[in-house]
LOMAR-905352 format. One record per residue (C-alpha): chain; x, y, z; residue in three letters; residue number from 1. Coordinates in steps of 0.05 Angstrom, whole numbers. Layout:
% LOMAR-905352
<site 'A', <X, Y, Z>, 'ALA', NUM>,
...
% end
This chain:
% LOMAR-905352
<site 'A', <-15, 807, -1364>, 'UNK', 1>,
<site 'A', <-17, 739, -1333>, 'UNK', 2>,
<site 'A', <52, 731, -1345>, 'UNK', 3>,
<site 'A', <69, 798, -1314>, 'UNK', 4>,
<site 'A', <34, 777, -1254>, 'UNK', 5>,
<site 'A', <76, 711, -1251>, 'UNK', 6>,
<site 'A', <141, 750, -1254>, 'UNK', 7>,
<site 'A', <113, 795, -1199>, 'UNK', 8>,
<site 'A', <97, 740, -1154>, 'UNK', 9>,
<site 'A', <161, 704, -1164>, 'UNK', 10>,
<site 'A', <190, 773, -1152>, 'UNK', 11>,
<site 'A', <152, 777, -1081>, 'UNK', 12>,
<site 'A', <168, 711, -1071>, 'UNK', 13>,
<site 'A', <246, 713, -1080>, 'UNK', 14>,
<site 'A', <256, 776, -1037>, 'UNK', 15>,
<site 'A', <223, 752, -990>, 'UNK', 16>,
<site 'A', <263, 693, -983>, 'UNK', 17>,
<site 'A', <333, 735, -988>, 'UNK', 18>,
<site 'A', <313, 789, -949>, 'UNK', 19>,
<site 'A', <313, 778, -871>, 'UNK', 20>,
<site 'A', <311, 822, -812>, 'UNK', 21>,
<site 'A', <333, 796, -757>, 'UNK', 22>,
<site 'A', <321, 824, -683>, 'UNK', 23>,
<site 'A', <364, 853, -631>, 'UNK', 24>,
<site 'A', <394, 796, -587>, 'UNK', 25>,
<site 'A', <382, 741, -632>, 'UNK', 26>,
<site 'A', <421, 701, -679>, 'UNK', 27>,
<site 'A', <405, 656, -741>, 'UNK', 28>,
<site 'A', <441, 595, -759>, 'UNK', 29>,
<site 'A', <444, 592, -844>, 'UNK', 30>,
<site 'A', <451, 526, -879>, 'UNK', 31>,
<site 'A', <469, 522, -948>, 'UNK', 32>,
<site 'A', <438, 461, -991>, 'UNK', 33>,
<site 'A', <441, 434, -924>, 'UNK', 34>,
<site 'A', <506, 450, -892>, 'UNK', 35>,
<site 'A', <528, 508, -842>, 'UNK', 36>,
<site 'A', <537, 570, -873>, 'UNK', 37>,
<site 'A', <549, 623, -831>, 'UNK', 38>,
<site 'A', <508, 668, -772>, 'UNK', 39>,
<site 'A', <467, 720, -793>, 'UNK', 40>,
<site 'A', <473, 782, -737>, 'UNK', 41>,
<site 'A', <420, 829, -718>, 'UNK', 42>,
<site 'A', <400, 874, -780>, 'UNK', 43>,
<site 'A', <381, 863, -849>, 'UNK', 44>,
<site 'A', <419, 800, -882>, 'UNK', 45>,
<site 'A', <412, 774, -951>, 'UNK', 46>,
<site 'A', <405, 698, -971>, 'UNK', 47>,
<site 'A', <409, 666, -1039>, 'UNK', 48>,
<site 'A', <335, 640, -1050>, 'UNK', 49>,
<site 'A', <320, 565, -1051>, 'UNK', 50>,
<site 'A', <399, 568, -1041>, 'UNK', 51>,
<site 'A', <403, 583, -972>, 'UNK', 52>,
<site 'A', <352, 573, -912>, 'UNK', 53>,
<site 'A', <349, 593, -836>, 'UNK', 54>,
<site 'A', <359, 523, -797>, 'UNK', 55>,
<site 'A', <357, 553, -731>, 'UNK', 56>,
<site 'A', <340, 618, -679>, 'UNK', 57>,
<site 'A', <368, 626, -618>, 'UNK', 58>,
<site 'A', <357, 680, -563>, 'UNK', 59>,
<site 'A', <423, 704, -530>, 'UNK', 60>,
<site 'A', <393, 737, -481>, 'UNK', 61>,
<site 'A', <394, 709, -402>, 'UNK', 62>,
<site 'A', <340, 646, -400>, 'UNK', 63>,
<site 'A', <316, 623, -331>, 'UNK', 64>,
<site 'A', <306, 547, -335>, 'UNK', 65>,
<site 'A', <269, 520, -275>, 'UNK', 66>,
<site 'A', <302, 451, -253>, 'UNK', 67>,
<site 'A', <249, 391, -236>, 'UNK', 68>,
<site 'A', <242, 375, -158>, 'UNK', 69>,
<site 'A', <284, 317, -149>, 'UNK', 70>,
<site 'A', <310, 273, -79>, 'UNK', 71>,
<site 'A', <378, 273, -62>, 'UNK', 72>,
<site 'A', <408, 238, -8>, 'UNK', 73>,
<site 'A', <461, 264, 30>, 'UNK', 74>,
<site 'A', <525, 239, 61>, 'UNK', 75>,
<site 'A', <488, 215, 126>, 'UNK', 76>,
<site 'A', <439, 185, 92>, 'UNK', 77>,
<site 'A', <384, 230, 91>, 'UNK', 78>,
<site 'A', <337, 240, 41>, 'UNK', 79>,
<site 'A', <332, 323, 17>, 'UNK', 80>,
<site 'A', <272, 348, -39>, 'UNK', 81>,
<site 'A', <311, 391, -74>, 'UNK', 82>,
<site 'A', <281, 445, -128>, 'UNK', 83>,
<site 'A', <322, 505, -164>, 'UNK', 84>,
<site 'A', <336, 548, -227>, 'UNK', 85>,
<site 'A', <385, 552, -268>, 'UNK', 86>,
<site 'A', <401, 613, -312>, 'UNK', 87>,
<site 'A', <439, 611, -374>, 'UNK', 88>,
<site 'A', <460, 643, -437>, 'UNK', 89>,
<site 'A', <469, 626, -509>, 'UNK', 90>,
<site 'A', <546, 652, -532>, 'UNK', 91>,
<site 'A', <560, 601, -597>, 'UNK', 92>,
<site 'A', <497, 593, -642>, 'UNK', 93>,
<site 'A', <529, 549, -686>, 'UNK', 94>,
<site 'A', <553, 501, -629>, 'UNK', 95>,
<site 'A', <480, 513, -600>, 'UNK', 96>,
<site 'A', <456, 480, -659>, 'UNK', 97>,
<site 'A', <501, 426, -675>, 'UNK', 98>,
<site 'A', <527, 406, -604>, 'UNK', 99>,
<site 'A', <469, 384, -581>, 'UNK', 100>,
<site 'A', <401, 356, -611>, 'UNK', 101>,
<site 'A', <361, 400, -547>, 'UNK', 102>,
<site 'A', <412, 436, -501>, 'UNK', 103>,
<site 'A', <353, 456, -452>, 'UNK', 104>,
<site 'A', <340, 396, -440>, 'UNK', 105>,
<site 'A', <412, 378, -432>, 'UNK', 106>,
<site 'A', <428, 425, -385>, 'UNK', 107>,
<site 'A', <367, 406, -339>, 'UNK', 108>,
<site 'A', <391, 339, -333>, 'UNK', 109>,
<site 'A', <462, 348, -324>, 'UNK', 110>,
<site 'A', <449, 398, -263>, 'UNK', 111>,
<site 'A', <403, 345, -241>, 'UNK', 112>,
<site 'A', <456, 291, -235>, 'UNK', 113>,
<site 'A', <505, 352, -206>, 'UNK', 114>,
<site 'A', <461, 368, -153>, 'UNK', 115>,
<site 'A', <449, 296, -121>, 'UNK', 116>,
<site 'A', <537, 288, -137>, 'UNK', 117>,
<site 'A', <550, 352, -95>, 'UNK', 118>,
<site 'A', <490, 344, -40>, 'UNK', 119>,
<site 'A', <512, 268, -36>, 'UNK', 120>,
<site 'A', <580, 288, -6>, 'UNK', 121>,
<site 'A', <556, 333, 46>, 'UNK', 122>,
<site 'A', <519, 325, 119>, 'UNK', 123>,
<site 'A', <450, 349, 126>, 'UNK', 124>,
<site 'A', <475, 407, 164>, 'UNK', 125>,
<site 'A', <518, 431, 109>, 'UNK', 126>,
<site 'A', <466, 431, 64>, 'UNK', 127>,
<site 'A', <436, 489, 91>, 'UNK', 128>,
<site 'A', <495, 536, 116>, 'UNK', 129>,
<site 'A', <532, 518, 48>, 'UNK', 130>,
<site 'A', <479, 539, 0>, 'UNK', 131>,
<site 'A', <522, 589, -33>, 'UNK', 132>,
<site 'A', <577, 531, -44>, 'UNK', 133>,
<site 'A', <529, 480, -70>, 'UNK', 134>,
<site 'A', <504, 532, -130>, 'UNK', 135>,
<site 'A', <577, 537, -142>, 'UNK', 136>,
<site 'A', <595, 470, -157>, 'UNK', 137>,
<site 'A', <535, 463, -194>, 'UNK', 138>,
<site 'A', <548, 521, -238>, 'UNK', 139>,
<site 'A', <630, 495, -249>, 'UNK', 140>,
<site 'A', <600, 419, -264>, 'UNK', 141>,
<site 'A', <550, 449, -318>, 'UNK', 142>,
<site 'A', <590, 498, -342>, 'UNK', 143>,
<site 'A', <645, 460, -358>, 'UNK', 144>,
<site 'A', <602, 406, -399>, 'UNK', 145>,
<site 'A', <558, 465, -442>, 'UNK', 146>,
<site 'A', <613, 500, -469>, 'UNK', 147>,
<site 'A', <609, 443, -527>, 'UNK', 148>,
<site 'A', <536, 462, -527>, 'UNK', 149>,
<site 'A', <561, 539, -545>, 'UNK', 150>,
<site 'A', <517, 554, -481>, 'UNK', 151>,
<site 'A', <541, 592, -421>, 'UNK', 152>,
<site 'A', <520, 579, -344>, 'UNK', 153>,
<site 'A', <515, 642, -311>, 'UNK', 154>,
<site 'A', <487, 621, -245>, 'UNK', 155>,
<site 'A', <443, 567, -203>, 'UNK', 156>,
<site 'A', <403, 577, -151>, 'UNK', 157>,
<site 'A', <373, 523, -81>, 'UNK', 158>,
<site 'A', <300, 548, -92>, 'UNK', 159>,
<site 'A', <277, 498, -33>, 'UNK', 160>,
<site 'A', <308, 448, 9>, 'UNK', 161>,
<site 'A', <264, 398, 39>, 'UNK', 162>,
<site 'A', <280, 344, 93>, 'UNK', 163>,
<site 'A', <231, 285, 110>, 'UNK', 164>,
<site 'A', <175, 307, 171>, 'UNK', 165>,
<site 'A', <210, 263, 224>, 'UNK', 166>,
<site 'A', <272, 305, 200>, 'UNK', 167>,
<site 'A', <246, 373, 207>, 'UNK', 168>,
<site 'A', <211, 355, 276>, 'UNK', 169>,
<site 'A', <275, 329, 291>, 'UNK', 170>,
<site 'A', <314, 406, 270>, 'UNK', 171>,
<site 'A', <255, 441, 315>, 'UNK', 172>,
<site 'A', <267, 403, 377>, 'UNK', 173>,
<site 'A', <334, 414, 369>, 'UNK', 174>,
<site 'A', <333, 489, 355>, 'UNK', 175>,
<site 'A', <283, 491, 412>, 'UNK', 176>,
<site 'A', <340, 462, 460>, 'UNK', 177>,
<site 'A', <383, 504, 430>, 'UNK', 178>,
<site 'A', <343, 575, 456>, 'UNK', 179>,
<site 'A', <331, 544, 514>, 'UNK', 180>,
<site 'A', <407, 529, 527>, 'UNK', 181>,
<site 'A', <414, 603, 511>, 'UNK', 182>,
<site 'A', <366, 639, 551>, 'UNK', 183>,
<site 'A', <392, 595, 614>, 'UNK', 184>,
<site 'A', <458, 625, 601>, 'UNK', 185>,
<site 'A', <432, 692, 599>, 'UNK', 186>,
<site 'A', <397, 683, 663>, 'UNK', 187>,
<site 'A', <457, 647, 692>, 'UNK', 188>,
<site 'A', <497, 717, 661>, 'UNK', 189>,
<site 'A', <447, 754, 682>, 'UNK', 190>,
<site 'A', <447, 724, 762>, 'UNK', 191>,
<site 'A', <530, 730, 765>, 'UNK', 192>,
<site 'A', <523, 795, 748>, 'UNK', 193>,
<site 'A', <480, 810, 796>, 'UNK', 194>,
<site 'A', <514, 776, 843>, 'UNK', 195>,
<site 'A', <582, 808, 830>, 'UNK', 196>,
<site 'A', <547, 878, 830>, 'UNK', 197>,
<site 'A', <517, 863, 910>, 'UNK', 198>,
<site 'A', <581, 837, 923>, 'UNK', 199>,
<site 'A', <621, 907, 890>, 'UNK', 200>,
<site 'A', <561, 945, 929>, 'UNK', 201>,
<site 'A', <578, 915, 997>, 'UNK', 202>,
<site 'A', <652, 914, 987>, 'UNK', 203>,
<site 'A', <647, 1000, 972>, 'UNK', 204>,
<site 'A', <608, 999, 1025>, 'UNK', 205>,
<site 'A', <642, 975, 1077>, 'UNK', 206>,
<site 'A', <697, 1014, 1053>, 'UNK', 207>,
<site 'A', <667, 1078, 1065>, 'UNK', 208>,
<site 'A', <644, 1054, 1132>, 'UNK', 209>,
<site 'A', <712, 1037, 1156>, 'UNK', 210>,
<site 'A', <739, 1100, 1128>, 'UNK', 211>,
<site 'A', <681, 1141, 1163>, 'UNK', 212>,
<site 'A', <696, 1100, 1233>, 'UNK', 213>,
<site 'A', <776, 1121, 1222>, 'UNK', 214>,
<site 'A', <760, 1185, 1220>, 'UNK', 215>,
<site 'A', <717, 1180, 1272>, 'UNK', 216>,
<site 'A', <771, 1157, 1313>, 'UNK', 217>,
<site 'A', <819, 1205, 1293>, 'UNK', 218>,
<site 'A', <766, 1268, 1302>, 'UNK', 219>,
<site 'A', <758, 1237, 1372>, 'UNK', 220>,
<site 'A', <838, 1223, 1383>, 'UNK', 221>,
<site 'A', <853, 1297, 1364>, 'UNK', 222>,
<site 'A', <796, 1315, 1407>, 'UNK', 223>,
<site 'A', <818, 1274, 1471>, 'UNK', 224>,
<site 'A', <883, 1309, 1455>, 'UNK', 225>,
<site 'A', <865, 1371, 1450>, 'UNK', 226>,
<site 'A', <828, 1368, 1517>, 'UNK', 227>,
<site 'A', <887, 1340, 1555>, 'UNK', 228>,
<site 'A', <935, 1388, 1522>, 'UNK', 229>,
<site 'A', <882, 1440, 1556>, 'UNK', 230>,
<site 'A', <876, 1407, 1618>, 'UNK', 231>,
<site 'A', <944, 1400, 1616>, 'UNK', 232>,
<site 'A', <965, 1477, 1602>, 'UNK', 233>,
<site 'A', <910, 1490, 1649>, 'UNK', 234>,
<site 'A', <938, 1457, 1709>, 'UNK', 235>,
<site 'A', <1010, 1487, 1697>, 'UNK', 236>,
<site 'A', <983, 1551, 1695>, 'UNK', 237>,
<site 'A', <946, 1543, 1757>, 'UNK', 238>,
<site 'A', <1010, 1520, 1787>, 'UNK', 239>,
<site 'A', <1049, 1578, 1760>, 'UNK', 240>,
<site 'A', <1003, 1618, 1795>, 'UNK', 241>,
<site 'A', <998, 1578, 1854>, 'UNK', 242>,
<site 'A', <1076, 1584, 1858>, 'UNK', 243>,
<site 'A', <1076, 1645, 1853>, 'UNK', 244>,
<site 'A', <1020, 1665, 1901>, 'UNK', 245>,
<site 'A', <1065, 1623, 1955>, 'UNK', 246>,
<site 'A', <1131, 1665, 1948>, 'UNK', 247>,
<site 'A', <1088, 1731, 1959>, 'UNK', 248>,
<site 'A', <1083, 1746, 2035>, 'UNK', 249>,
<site 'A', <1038, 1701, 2078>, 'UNK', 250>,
<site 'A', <1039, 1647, 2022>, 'UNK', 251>,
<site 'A', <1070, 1599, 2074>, 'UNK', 252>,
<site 'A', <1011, 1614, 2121>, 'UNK', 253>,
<site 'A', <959, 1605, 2072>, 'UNK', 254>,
<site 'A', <995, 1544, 2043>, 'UNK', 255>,
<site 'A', <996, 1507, 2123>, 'UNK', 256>,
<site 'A', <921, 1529, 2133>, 'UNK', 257>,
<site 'A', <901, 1493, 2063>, 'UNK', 258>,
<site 'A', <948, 1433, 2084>, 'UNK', 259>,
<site 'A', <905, 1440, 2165>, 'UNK', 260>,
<site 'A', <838, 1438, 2122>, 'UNK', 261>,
<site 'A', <854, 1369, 2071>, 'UNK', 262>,
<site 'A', <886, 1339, 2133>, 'UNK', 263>,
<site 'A', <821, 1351, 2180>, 'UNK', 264>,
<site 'A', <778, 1334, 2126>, 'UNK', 265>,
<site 'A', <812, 1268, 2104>, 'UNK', 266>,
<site 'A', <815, 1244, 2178>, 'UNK', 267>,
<site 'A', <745, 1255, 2175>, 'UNK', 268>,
<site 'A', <746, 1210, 2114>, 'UNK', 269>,
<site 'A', <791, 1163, 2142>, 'UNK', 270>,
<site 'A', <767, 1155, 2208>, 'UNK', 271>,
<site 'A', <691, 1136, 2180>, 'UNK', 272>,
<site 'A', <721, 1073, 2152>, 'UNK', 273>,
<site 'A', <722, 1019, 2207>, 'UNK', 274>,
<site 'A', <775, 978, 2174>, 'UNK', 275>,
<site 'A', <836, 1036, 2171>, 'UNK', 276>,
<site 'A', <878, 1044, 2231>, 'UNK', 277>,
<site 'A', <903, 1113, 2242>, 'UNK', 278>,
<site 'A', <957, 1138, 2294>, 'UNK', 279>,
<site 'A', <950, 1211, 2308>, 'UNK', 280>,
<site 'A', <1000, 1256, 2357>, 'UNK', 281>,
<site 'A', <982, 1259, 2435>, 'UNK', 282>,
<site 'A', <977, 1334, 2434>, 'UNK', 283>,
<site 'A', <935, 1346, 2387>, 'UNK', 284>,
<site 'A', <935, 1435, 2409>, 'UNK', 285>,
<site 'A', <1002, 1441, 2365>, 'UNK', 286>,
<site 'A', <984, 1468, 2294>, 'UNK', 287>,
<site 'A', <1048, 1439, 2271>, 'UNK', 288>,
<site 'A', <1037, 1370, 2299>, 'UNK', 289>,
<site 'A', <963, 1370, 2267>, 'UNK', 290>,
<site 'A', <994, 1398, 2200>, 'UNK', 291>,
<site 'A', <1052, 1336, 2213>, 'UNK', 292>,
<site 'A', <984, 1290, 2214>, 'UNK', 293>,
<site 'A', <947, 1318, 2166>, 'UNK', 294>,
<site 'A', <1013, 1304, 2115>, 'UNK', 295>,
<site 'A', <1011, 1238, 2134>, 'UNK', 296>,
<site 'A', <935, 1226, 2122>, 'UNK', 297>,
<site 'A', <938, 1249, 2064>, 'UNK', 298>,
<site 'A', <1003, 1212, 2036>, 'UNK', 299>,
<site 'A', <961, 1146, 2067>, 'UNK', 300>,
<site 'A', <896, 1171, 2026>, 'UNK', 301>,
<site 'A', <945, 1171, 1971>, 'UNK', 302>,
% end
């Protein structure tokens, strides 16, 4: 019976030292009396017992790895607190094991010493418009050194970038200049135009003044000549009949009596002004020597 229970135990005992399961996204590192053997995949894998032993696990899935705050100093000479986090992958168990006696912590300390290399040849400006180029460089620097580790660099990642206080009061006053410089351009935009809109509101303006005083000329030109054009037909008419009334019988009469009346009436006229001299006929009882002086009054009125 005792014996029975022996052979049981060393039963238990030896299957569960061949037997292993091991999980999804993991991989086992085998040695053999103490030298690599092979990997054992996700599944269930056999060993030999007391033969064979697991000497290492490894997760191959993604790993975040925060990176110690550290002070860099850039190309001017300025002094940065610089954080971040690195993510990475296991891809070579077997080089994972042997390449490196802790590849976390080599990996920390080699993007370390990256960081201040890459930061140390840029301005302080830089720094923080070229984020995106630093994590680069980092990532190519690391990545380039792990692959002997069997570990892949996926990405890196500027968590915080901190200047000194006289810096940052420094970058305020500066970006407070700079929105100031701005919104006095605006207002200076802003002011021209203004400007250039009074001066386009004028300019129409007088524009459609002038062209409402041109055409109040012209109304008033066609109007002036439309009145002497009616004037003008007026008086030809009136001569026409005039004219005519004259070659009808006892126009001539008619004609001499007008003539007698403008004749008497501008002697009158004539003869009230003290400084015109006026010679008249002797006989003044002869219609046709009054009508002969009344022509002559009236050419001197003219």
């Amino acid at each position: 019976m005792e014996i029975a229970i022996v052979i049981l135990v060393i039963a238990v005992i030896f299957i569960t030292r061949s037997v292993n399961v091991v999980p999804q996204q993991h991989a086992w590192v085998i040695e053999r009396l103490g030298k690599y053997h092979g990997t054992l995949t996700p599944g269930l894998n056999f060993l030999v017992p007391f033969v064979d032993r697991v000497a290492y696990k490894h997760v191959l899935k993604e790993i975040p790895l925060d990176i110690a705050s550290q002070v860099c100093i850039t190309r001017d000479n300025t002094q940065l607190q610089v954080d971040g986090i690195l993510y990475f992958q296991v891809t070579d168990a077997m080089r994972a094991s042997y390449g490196s006696s802790n590849y976390i912590v080599a990996i920390s300390q080699l993007a370390q010493t990256s960081l201040r290399s890459v930061i140390g040849k840029l301005e302080l400006d830089k720094t923080f418009e070229e984020r995106d180029i630093i994590n680069a460089q980092v990532v190519a620097a690391i990545d380039e050194a792990a692959l002997n580790w069997g570990v892949k660099v996926l990405r890196y990642e500027i968590k915080d970038l901190t200047p000194p206080k006289e810096i940052l009061h420094a970058m305020q006053a500066q970006i407070t200049a700079e929105r100031e410089k701005r919104a006095l351009i605006a207002a200076s935009e802003g002011r021209r135009q203004e400007q250039i809109n009074i001066a386009t509101g004028e300019r129409e303006a007088f524009i459609a003044r002038s062209e409402g005083e041109k055409q109040a000329v012209i109304n008033k030109a066609q109007g002036e000549a439309a009145s002497i054009t009616a004037v003008a037909e007026a008086t030809g008419a009136a001569i026409e009949r005039i004219a005519s009334a004259i070659r009808q019988p006892g126009g001539e009469q008619a004609v001499q009596l007008k003539v007698a009346e403008k004749a008497v009436e501008a002697y009158g006229k004539v003869a009230a002004d003290a400084t015109t001299t006026l010679i008249i006929p002797g006989n003044m009882t002869e219609v046709s020597g009054l009508i002969a002086s009344a022509m002559k009054m009236v050419q001197t009125g003219k």
